[in-house]
C-alpha positions as CSV (number, residue, x, y, z in Angstrom):
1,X,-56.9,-25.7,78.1
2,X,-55.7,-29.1,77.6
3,X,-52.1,-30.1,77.8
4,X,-51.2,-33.0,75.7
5,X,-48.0,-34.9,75.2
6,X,-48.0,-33.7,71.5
7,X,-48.4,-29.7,72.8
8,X,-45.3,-30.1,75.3
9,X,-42.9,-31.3,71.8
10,X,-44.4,-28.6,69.6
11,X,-43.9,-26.2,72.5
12,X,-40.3,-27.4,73.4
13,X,-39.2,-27.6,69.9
14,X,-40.2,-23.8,69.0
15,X,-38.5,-22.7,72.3
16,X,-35.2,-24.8,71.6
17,X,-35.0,-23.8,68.2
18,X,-35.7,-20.1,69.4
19,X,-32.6,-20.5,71.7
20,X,-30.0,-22.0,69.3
21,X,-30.6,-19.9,66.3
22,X,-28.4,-17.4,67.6
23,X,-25.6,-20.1,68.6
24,X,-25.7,-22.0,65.2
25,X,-25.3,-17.9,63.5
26,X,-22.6,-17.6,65.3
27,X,-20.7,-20.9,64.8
28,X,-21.5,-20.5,60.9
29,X,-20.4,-16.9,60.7
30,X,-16.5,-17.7,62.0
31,X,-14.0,-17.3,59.1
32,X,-12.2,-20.7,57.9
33,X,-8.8,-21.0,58.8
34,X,-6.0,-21.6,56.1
35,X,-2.8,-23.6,56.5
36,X,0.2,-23.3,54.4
37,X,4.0,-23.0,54.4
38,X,5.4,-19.5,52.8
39,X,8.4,-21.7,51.6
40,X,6.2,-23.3,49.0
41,X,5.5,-20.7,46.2
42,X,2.0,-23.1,45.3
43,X,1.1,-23.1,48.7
44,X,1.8,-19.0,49.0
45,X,-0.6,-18.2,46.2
46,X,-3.0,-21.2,47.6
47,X,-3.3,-18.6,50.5
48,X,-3.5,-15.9,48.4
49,X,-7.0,-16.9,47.0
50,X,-8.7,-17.6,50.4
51,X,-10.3,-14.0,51.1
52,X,-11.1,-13.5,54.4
53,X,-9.6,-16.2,56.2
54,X,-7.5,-16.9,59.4
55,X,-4.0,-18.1,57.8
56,X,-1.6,-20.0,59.7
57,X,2.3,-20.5,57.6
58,X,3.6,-23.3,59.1
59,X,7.4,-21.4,58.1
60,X,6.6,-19.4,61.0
61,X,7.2,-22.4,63.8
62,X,5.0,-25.3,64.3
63,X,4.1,-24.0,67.5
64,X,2.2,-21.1,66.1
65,X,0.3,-23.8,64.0
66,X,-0.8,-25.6,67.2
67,X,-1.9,-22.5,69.1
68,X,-3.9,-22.0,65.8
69,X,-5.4,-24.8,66.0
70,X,-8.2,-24.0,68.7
71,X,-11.1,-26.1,67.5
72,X,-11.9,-24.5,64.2
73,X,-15.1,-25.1,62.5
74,X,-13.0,-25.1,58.7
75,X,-9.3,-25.6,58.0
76,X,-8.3,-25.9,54.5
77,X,-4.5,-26.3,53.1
78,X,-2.3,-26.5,51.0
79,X,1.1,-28.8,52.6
80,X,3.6,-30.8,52.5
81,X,2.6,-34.9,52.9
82,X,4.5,-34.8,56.4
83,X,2.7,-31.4,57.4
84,X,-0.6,-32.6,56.6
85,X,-0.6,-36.2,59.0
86,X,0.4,-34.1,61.4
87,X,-2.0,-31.6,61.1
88,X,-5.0,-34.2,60.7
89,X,-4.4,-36.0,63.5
90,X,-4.9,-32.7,65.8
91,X,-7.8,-31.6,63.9
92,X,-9.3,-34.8,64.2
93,X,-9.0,-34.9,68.0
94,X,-10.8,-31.8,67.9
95,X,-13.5,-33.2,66.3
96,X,-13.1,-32.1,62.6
97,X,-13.4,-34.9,59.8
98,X,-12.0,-35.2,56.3
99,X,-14.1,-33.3,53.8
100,X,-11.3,-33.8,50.8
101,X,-7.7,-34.8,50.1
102,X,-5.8,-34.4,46.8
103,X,-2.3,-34.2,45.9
104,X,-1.8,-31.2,43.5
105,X,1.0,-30.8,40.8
106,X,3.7,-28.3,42.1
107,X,5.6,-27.1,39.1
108,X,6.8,-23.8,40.6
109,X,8.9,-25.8,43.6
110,X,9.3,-29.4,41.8
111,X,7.9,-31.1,45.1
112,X,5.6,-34.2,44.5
113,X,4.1,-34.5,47.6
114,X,1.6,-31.1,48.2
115,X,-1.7,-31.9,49.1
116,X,-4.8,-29.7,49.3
117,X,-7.1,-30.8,51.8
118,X,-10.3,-30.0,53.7
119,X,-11.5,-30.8,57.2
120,X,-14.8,-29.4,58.7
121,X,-16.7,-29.9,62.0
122,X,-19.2,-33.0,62.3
């Protein structure tokens, strides 16, 4: 038998992806995380809709939030303007990046500055 530089890649490639099929499950199978402030009746019912998912109300302290925040692989919410720079920031030293941003109308609490927003991991 002949080794060849071209047998050593196909041989390396089937044994690495072998070896990180079970670590990429994983990392896809972890719930999202959901941010939002039970103060905000928008950003309570927000929650509501997200089925399955870690939630984190920023009502409850902002150091709950932070301790939360332990490099998620999804974080979606519903905040306040103020909130939400926070928030990026941290979840961009993590390593997450913006996925979407929009303010939302809020007719319920008459604020003008929720925004529903996305980050995932690169």
């Amino acid at each position: 038998m002949r080794l060849s530089r071209r047998s050593m890649l196909k041989g390396s490639a089937v044994v690495g992806s072998a070896v990180a099929a079970p670590a990429i499950a994983a990392i896809a199978s972890k719930t999202p995380l959901v941010v939002f402030d039970s103060r905000i009746p928008e950003s309570v019912a927000f929650a509501a809709t997200q089925n399955g998912a870690e939630q984190v109300d920023l009502a409850q302290g902002a150091e709950n939030a932070w301790r939360a925040l332990n490099f998620p692989r999804a974080v979606t919410g519903l905040t306040r303007w103020s909130d939400w720079t926070a928030l990026r920031g941290a979840l961009e030293e993590q390593g997450l990046r913006l996925g979407e941003e929009m303010r939302v109308a809020s007719p319920l609490s008459g604020r003008t500055h929720l925004f529903r927003w996305t980050m995932t991991a690169r």
